[in-house]
Structures are given as C-alpha cells and as structure tokens.
N, C-alpha and C positions, 0 to 999 in steps of 0.2 A: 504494500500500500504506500500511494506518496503519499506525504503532508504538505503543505505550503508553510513558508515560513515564520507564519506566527503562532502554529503549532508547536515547532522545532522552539521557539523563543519562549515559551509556556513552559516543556520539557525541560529546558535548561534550566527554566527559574524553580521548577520545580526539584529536579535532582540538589539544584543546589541549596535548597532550603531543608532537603532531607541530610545532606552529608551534614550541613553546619548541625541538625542539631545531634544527628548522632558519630558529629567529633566533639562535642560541645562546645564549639566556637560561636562567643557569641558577634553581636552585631556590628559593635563597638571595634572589637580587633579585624574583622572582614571590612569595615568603615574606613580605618584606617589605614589597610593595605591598597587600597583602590584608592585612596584618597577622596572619597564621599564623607555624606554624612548614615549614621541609622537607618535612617527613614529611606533613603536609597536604597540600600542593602534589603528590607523589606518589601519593597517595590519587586527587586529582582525576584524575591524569592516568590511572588504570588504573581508572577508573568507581567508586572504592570507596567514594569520599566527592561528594556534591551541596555544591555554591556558591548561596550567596545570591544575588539578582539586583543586589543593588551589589558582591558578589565578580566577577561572573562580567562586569560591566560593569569593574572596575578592572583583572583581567584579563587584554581585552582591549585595553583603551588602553595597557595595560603591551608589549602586543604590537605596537602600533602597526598595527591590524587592522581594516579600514573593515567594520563591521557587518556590511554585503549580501554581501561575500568569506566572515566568517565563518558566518554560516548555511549557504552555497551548501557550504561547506566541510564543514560537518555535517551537511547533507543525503548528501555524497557518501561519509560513512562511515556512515551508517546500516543499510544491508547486511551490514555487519562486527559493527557494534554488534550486530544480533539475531542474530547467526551464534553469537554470545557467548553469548547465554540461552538455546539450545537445548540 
C-alpha cells in the first residue's frame, strides 16, 4: 500500500512520541537538542508539526536509535497513521 506524505509525517510523529516515552526522555532534553521549544517537540509527536531533515536526524541520535530500527518502526505505524486521516 502507498501513503502520501502526510501519512508518513503522522508515523514519524508518532514512532517518535513512542521511543521518547519508552526511553524516558523527556521534552525539555529533545527541546533542547533541536533547539525548539516543549510545545514543539509535542507538536511533533501528535503529527501537528513536520521536522526538518537535520531535526528529525538530531532527533534520533538524541534517541540513541540505529536508523534501519527506526524506519522499520515507522513503517509498522503506518496503518494507525492513515486510520488518523480518515
């Protein structure tokens, strides 16, 4: 199945709202590595707001998250993500 890309932007905000809370990192230290604020970082994680490709690269090394786990990862919320723009 394809998605369009504000699928894919959903999944992302999604995986990575899952990794922060089960590395428990919270918003304030993911704030600060992106150089945002909080309320950004929450944006992202409920699809509201897209990351730049050095955001969403800083990120994940803030996560300590080997690339090819997180794709796979975001591939397996993809289904949720479109369940969302229905």
């Amino acid at each position: 199945m394809t998605h369009d890309k504000a699928v894919y932007n959903i999944a992302v905000g999604m995986t990575l709202k899952e990794l922060q809370d089960e590395r428990s990192i919270d918003r304030e230290k993911l704030a600060a590595a992106l150089d945002t604020d909080a309320q950004s970082i929450s944006k992202i994680g409920h699809g509201e707001l897209r990351m730049t490709a050095g955001e969403l690269i800083l990120m994940i090394d803030t996560l300590d998250l080997p690339w090819d786990d997180f794709i796979k990862r975001v591939r397996a919320k993809l289904p949720e993500a479109a369940s969302t723009m229905r």
